[in-house]
Biopython code that builds the backbone (N, CA, C, O; Angstrom):
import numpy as np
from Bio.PDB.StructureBuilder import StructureBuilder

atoms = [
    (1, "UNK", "N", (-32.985, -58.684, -70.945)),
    (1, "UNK", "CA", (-31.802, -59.069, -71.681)),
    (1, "UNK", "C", (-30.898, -59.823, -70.717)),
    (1, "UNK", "O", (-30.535, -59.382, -69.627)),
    (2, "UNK", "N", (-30.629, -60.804, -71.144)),
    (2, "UNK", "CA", (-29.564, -61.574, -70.402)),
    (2, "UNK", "C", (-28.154, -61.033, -69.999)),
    (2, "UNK", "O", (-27.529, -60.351, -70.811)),
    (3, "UNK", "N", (-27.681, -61.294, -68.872)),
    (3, "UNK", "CA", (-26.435, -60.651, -68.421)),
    (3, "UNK", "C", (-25.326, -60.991, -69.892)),
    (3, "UNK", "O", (-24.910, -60.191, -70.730)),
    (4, "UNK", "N", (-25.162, -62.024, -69.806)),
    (4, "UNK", "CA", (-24.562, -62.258, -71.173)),
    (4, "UNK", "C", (-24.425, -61.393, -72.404)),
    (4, "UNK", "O", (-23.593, -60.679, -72.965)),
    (5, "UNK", "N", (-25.341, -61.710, -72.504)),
    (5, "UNK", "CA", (-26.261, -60.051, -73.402)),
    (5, "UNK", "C", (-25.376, -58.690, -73.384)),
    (5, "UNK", "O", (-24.612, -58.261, -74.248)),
    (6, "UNK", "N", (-25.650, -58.272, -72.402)),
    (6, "UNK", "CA", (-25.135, -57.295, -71.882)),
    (6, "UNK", "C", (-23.976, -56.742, -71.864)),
    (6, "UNK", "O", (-23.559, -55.639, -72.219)),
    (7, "UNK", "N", (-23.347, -57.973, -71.243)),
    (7, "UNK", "CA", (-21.404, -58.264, -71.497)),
    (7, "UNK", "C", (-20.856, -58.004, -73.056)),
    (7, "UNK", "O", (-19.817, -57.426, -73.374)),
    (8, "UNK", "N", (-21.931, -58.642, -73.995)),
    (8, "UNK", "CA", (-21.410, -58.740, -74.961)),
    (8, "UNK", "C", (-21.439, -57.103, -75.879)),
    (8, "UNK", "O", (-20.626, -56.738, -76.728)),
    (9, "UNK", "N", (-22.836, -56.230, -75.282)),
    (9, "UNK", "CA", (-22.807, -55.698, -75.736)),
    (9, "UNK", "C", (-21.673, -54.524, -75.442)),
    (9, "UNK", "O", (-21.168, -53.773, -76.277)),
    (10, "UNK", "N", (-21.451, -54.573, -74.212)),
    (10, "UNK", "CA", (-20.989, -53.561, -73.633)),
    (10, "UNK", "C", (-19.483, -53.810, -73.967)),
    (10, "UNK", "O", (-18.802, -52.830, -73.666)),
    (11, "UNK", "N", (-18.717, -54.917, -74.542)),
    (11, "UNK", "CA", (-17.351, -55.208, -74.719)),
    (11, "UNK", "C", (-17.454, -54.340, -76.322)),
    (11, "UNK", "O", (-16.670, -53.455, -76.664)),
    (12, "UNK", "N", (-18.391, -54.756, -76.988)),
    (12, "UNK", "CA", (-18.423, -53.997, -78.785)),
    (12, "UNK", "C", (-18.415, -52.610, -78.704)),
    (12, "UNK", "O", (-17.708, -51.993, -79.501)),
    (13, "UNK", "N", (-19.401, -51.721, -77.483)),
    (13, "UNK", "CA", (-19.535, -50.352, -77.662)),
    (13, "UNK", "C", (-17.883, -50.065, -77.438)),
    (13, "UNK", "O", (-17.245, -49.536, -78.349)),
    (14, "UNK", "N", (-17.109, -50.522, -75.927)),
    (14, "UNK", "CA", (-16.077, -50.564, -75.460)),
    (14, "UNK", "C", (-14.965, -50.520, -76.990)),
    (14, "UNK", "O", (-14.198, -49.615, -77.320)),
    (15, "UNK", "N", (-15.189, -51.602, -77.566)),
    (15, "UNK", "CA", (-14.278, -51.724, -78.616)),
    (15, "UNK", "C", (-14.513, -50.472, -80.161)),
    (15, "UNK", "O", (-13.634, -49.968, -80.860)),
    (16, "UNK", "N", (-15.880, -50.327, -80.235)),
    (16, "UNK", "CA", (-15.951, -49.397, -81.086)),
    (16, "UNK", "C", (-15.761, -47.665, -80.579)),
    (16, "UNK", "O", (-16.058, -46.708, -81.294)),
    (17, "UNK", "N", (-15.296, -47.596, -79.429)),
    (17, "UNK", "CA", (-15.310, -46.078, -78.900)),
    (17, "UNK", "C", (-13.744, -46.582, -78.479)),
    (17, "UNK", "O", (-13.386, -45.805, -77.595)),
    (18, "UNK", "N", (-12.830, -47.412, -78.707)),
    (18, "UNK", "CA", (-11.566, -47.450, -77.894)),
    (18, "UNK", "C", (-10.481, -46.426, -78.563)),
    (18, "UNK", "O", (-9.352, -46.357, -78.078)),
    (19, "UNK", "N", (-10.803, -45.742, -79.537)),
    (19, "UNK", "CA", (-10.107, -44.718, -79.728)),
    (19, "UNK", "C", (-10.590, -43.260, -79.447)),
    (19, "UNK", "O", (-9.780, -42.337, -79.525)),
    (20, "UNK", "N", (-11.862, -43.043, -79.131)),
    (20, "UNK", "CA", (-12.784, -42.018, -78.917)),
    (20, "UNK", "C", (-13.148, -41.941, -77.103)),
    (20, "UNK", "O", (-14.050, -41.148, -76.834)),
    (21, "UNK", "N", (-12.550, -42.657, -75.950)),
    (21, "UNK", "CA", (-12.815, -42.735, -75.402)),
    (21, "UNK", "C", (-13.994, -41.240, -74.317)),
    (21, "UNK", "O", (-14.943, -41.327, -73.537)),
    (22, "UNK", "N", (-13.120, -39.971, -74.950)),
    (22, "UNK", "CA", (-14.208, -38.758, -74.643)),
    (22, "UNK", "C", (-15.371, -38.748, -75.055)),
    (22, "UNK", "O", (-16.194, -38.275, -74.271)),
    (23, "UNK", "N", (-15.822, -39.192, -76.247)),
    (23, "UNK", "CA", (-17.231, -39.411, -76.397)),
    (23, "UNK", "C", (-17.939, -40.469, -75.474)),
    (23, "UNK", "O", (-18.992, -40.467, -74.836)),
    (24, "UNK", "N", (-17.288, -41.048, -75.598)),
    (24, "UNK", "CA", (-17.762, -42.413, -75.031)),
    (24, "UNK", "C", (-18.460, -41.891, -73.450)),
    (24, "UNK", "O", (-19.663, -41.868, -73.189)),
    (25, "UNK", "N", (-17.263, -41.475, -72.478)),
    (25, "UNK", "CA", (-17.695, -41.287, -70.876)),
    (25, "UNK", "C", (-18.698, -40.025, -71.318)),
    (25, "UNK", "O", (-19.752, -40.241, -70.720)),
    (26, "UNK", "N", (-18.866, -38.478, -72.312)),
    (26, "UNK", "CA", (-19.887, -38.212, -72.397)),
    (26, "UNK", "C", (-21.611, -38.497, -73.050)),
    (26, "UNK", "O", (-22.587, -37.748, -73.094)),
    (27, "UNK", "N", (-21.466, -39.484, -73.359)),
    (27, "UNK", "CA", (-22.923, -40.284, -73.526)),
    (27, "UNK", "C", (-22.729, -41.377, -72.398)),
    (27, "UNK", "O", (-23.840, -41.906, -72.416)),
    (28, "UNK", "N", (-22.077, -41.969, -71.531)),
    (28, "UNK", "CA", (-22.373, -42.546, -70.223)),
    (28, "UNK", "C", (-22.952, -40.947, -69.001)),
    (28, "UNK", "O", (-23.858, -40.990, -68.168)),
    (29, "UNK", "N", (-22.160, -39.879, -69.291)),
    (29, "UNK", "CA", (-22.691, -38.690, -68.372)),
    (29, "UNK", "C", (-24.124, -38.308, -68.730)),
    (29, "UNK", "O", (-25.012, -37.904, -67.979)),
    (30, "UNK", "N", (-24.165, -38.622, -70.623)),
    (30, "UNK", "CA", (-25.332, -38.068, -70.235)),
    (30, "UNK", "C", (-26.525, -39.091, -69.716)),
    (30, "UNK", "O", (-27.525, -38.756, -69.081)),
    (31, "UNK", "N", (-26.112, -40.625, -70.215)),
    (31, "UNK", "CA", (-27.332, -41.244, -69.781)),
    (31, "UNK", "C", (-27.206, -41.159, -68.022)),
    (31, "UNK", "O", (-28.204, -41.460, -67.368)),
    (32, "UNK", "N", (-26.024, -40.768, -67.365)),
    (32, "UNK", "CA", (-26.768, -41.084, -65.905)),
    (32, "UNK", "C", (-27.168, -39.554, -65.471)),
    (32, "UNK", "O", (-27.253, -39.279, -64.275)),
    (33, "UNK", "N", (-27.476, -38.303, -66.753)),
    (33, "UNK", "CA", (-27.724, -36.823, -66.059)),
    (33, "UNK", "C", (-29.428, -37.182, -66.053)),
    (33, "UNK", "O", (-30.398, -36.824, -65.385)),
    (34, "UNK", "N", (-29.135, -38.249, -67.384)),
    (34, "UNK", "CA", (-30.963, -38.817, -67.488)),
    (34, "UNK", "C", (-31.813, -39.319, -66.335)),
    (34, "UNK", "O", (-32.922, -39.145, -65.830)),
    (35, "UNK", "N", (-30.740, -40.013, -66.192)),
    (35, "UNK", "CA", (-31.222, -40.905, -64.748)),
    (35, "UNK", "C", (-32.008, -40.194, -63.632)),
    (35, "UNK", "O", (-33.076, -40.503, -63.103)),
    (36, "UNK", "N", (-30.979, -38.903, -63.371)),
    (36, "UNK", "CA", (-31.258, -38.049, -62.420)),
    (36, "UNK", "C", (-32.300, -37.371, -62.510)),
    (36, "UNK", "O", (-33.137, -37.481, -61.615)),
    (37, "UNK", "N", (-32.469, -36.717, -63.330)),
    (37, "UNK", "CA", (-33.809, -36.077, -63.918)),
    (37, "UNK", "C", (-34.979, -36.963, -63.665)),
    (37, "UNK", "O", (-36.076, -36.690, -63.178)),
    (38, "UNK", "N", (-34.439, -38.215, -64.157)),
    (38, "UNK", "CA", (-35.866, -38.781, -63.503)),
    (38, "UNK", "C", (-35.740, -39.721, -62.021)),
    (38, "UNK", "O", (-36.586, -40.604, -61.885)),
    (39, "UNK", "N", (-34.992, -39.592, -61.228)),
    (39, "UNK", "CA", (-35.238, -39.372, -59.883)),
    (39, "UNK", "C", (-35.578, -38.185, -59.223)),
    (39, "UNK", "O", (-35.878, -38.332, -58.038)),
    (40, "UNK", "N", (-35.611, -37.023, -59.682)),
    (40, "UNK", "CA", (-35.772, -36.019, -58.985)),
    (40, "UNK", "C", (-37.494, -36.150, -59.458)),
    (40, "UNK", "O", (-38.340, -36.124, -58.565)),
    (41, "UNK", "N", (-37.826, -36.261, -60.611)),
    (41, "UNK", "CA", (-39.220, -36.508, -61.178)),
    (41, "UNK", "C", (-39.954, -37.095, -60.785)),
    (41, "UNK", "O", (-41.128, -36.750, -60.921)),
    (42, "UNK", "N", (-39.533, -38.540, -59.949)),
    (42, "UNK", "CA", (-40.232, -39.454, -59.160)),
    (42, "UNK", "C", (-40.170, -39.093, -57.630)),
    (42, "UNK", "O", (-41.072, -39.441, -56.868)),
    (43, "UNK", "N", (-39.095, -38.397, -57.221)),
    (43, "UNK", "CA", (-39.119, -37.772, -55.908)),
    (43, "UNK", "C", (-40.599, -36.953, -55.652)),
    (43, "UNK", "O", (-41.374, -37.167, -54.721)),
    (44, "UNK", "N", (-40.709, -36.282, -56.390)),
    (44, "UNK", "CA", (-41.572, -35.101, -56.596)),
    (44, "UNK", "C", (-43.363, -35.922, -56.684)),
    (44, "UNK", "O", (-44.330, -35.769, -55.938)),
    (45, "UNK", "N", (-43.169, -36.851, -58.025)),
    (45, "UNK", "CA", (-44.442, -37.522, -58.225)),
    (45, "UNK", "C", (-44.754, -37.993, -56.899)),
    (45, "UNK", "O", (-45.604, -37.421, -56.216)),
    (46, "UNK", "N", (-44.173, -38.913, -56.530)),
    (46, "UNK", "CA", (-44.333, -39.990, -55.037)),
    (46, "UNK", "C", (-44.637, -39.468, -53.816)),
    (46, "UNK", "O", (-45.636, -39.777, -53.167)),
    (47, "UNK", "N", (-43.624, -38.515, -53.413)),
    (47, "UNK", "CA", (-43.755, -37.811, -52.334)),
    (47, "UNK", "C", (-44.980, -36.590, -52.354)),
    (47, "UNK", "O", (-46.054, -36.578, -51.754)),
    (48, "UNK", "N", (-44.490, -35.762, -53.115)),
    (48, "UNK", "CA", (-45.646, -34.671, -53.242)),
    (48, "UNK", "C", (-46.855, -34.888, -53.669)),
    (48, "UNK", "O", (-47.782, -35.015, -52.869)),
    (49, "UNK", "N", (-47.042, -34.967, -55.082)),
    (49, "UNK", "CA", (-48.172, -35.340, -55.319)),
    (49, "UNK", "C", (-49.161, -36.827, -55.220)),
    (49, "UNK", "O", (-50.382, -36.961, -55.299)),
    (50, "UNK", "N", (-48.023, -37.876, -55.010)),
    (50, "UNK", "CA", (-49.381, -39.107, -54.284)),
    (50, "UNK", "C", (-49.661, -39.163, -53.054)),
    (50, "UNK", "O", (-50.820, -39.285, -52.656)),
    (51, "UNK", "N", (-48.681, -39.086, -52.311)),
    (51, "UNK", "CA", (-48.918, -38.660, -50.868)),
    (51, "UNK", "C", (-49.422, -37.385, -50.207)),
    (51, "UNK", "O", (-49.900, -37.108, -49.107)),
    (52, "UNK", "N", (-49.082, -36.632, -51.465)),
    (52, "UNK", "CA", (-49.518, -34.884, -50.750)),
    (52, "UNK", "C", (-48.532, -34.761, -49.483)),
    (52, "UNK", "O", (-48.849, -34.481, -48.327)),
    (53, "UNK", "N", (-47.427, -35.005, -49.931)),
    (53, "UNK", "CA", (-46.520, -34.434, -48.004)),
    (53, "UNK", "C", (-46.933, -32.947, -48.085)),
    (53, "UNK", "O", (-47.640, -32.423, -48.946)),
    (54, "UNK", "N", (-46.173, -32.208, -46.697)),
    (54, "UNK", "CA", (-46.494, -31.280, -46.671)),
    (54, "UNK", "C", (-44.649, -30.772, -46.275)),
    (54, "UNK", "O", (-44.259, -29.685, -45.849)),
    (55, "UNK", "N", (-44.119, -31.574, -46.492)),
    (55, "UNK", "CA", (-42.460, -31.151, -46.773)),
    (55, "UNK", "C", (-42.141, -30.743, -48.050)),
    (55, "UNK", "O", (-41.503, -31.306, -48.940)),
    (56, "UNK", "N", (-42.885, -29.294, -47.976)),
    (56, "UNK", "CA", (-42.268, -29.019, -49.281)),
    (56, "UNK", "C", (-41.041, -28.661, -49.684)),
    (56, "UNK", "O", (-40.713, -28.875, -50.851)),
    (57, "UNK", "N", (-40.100, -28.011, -48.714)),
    (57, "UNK", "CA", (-38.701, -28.400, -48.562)),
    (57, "UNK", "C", (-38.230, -29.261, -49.449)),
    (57, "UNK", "O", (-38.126, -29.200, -50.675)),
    (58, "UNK", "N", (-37.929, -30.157, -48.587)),
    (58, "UNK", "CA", (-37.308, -32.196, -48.729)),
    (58, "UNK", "C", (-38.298, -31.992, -50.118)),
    (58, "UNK", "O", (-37.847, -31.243, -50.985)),
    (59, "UNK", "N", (-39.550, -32.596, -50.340)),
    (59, "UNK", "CA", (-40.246, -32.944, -51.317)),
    (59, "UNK", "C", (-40.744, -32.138, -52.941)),
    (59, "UNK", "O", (-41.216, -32.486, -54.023)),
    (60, "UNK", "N", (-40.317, -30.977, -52.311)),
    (60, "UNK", "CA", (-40.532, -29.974, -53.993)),
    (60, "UNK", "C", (-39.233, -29.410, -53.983)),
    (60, "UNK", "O", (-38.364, -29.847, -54.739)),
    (61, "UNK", "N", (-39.020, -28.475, -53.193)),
    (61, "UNK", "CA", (-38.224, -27.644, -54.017)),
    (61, "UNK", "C", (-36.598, -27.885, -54.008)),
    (61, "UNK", "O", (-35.802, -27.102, -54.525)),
    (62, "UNK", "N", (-36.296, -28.913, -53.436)),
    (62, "UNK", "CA", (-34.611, -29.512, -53.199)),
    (62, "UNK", "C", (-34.365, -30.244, -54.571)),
    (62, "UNK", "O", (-33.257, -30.199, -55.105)),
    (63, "UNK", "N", (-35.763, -31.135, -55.304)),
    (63, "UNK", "CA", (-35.740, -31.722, -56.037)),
    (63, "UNK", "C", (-35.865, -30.750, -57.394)),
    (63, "UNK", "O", (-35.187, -31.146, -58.341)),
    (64, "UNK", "N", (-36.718, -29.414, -57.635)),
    (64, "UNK", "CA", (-36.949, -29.006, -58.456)),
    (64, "UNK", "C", (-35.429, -28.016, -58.769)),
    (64, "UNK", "O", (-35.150, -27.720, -59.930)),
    (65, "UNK", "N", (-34.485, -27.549, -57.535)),
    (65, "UNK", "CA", (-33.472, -27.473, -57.822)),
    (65, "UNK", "C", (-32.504, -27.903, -58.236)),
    (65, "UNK", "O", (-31.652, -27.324, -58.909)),
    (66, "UNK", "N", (-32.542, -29.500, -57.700)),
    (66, "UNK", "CA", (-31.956, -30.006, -58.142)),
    (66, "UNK", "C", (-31.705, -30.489, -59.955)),
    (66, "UNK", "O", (-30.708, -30.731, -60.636)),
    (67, "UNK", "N", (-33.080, -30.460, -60.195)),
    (67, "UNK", "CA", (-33.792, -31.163, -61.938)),
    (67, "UNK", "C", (-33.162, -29.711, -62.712)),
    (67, "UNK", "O", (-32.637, -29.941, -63.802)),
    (68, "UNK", "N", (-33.160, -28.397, -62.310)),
    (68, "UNK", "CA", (-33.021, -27.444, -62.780)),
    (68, "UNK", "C", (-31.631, -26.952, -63.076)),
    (68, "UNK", "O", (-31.283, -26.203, -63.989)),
    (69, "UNK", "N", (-30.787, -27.597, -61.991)),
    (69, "UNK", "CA", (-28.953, -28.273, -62.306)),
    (69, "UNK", "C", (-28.356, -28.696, -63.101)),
    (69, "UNK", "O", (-27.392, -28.287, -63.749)),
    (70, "UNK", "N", (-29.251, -30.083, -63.088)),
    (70, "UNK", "CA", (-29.039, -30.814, -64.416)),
    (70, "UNK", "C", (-29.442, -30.706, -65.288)),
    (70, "UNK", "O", (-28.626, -31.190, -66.072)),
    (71, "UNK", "N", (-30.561, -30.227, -66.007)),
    (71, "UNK", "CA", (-31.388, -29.709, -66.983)),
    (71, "UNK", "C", (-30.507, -28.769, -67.130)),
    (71, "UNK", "O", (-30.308, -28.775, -68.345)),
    (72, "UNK", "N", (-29.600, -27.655, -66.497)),
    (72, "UNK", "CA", (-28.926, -27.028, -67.719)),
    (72, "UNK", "C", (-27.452, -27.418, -67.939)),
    (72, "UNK", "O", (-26.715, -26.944, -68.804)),
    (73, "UNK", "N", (-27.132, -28.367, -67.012)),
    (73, "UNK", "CA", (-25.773, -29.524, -67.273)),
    (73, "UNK", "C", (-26.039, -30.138, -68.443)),
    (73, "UNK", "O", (-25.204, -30.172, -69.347)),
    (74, "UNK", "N", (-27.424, -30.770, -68.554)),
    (74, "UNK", "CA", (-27.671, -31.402, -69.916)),
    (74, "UNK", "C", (-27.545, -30.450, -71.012)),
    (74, "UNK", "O", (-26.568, -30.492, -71.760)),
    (75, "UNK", "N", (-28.544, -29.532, -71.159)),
    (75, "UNK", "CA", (-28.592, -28.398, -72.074)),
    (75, "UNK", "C", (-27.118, -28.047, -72.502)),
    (75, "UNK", "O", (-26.987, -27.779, -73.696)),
    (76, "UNK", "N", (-26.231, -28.014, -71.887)),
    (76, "UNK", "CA", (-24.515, -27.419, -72.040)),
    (76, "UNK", "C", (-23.862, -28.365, -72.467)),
    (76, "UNK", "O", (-22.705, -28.054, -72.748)),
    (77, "UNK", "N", (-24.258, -29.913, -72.717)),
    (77, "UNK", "CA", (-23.355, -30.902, -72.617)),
    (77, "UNK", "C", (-22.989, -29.992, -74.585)),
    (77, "UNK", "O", (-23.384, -29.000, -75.198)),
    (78, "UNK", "N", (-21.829, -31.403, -74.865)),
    (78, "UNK", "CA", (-21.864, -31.644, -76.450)),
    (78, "UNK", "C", (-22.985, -31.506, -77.035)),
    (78, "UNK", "O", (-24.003, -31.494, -76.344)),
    (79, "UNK", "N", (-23.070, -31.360, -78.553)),
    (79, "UNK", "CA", (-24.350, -31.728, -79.580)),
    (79, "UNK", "C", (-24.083, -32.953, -79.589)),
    (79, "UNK", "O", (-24.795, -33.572, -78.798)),
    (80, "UNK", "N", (-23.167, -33.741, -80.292)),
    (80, "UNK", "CA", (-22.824, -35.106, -80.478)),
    (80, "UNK", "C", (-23.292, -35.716, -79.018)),
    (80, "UNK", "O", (-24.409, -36.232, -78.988)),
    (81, "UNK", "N", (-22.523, -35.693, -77.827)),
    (81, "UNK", "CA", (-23.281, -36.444, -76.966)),
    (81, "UNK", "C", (-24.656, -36.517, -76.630)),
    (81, "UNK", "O", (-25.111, -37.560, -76.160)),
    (82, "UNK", "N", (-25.440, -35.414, -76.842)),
    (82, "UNK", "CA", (-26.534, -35.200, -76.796)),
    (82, "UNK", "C", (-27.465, -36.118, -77.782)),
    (82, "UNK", "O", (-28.555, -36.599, -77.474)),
    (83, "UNK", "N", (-26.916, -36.227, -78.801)),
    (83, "UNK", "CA", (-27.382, -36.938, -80.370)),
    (83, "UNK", "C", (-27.429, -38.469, -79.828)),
    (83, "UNK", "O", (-28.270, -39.333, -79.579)),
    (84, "UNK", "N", (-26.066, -38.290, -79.797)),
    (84, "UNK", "CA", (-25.934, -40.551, -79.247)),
    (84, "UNK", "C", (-26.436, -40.710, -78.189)),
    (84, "UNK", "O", (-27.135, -41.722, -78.242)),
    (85, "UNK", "N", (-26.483, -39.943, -76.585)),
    (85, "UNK", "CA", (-27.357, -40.249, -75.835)),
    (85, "UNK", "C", (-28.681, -40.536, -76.462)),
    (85, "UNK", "O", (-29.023, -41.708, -76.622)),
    (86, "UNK", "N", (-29.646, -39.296, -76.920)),
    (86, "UNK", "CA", (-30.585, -39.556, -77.564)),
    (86, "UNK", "C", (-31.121, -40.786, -78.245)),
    (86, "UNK", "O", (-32.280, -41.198, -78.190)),
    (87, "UNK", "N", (-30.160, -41.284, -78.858)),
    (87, "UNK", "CA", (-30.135, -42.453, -79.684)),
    (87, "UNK", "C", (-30.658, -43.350, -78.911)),
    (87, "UNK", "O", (-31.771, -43.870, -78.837)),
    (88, "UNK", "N", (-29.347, -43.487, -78.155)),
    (88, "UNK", "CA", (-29.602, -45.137, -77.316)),
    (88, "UNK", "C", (-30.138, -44.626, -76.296)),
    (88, "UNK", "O", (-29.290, -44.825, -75.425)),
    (89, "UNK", "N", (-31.475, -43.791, -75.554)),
    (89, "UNK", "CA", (-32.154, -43.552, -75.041)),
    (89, "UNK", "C", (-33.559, -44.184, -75.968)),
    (89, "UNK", "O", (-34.352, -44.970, -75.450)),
    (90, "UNK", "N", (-33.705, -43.651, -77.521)),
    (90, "UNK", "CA", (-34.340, -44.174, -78.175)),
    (90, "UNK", "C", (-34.376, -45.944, -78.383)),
    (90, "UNK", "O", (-35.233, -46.779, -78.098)),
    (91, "UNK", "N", (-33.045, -46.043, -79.004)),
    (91, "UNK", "CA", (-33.439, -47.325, -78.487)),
    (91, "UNK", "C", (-34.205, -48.264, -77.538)),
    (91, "UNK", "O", (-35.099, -49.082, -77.749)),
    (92, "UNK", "N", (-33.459, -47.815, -76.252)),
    (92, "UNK", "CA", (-33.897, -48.537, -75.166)),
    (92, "UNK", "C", (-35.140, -48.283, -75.114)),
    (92, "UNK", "O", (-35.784, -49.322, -75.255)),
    (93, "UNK", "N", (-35.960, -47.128, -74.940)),
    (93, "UNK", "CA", (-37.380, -47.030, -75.112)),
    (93, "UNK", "C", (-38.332, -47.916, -75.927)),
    (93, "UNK", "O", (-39.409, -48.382, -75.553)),
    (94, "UNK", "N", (-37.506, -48.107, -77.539)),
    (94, "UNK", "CA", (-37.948, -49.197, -78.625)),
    (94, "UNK", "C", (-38.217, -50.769, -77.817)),
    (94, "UNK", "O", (-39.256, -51.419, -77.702)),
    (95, "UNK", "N", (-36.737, -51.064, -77.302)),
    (95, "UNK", "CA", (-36.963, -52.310, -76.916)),
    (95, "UNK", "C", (-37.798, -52.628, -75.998)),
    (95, "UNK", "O", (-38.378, -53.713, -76.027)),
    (96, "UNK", "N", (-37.980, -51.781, -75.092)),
    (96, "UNK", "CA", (-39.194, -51.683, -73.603)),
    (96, "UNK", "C", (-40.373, -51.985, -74.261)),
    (96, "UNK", "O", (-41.094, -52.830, -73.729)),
    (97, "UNK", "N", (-40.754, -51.445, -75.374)),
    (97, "UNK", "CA", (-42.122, -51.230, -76.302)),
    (97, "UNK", "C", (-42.501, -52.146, -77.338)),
    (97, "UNK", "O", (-43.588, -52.289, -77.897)),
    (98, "UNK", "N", (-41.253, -52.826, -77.514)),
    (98, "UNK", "CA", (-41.316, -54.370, -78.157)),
    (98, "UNK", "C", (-41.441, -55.484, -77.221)),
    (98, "UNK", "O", (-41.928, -56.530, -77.650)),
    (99, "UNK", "N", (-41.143, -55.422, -76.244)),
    (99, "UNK", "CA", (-41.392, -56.106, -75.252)),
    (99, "UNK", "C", (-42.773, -56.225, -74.493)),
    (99, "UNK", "O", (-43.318, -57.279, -74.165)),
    (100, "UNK", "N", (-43.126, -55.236, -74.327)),
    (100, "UNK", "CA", (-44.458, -54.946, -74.094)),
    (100, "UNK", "C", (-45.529, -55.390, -75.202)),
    (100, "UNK", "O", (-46.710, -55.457, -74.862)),
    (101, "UNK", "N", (-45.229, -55.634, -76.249)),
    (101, "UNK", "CA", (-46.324, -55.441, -77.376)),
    (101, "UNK", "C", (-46.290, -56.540, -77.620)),
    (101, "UNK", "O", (-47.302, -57.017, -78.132)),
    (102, "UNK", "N", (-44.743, -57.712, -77.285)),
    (102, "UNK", "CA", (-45.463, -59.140, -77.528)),
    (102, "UNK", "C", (-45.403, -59.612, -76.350)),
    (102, "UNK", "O", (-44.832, -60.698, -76.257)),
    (103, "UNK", "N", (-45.933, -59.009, -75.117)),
    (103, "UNK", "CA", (-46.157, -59.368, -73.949)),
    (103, "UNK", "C", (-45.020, -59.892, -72.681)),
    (103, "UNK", "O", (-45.328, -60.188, -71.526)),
    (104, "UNK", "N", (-44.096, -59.899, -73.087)),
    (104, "UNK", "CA", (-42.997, -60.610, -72.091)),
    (104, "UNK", "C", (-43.368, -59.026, -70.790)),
    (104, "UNK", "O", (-43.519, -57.804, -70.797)),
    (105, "UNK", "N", (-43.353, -59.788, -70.193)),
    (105, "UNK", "CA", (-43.250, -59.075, -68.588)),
    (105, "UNK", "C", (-41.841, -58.164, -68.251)),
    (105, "UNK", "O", (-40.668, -58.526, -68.161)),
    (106, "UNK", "N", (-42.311, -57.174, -68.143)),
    (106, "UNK", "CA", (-40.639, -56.013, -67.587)),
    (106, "UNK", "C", (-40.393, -55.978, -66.514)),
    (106, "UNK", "O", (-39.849, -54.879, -66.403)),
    (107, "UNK", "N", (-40.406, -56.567, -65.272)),
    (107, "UNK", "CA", (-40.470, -56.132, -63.921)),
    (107, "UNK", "C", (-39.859, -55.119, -63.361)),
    (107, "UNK", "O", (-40.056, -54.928, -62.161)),
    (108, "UNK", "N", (-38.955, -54.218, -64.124)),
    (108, "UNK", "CA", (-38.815, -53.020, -63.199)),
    (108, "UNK", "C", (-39.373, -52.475, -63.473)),
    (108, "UNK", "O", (-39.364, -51.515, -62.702)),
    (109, "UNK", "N", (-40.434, -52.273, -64.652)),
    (109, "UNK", "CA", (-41.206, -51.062, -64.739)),
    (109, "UNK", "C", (-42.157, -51.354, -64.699)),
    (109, "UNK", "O", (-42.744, -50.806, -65.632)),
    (110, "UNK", "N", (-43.025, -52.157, -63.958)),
    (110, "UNK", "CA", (-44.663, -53.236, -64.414)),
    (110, "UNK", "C", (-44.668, -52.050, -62.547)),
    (110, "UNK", "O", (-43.792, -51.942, -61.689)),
    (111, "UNK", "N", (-46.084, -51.412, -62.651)),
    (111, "UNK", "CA", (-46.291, -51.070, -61.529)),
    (111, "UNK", "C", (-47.654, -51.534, -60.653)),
    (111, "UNK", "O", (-47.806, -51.144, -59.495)),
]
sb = StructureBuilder()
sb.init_structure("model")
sb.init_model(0)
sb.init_chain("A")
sb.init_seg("    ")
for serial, (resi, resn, name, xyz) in enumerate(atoms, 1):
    if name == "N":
        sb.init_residue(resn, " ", resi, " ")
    sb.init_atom(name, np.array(xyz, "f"), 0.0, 1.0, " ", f" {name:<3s}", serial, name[0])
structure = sb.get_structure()
């Protein structure tokens, strides 16, 4: 999506949450509790299991504490934030998968 794109979208959400602004920063919390979850997920994949470290420290269990933090930060958030995160989690997944299916190239996620 074009930066443009982006701008534009992000000025409409801006304008349609400008009286709701608490919902709003909790579906930005939850998409970046998402985020985390899956850095701690890729910590774990990469390090531990493709490499096999043997820091299990650093490489399992800092991360599995960590996922286990947020996993019940998430679990506690709002229902509603939980719902609209969801959403535009769905979304974005949609568009990744439309993209893929008529071939345009993703480069952050092409491995």
């Amino acid at each position: 999506m074009s930066t443009l794109a982006v701008a534009c979208l992000s000025i409409l959400v801006g304008l349609l949450f400008a009286e709701r602004l608490d919902t709003l920063s909790r579906i930005v919390n939850f998409g970046a509790l998402c985020a985390f979850v899956l850095l701690h997920l890729s910590v774990i994949s990469h390090y531990f299991l493709r490499r096999r470290s043997r820091n299990w420290l650093t490489h399992l269990v800092f991360p599995l504490v960590g996922l286990l933090v947020i996993t019940f930060v998430l679990y506690e958030m709002d229902r509603t934030a939980k719902r609209l995160g969801a959403c535009w989690l769905g979304l974005g997944t949609l568009y990744y998968a439309v993209l893929r299916l008529f071939g345009k190239k993703v480069a952050a996620l092409d491995l």
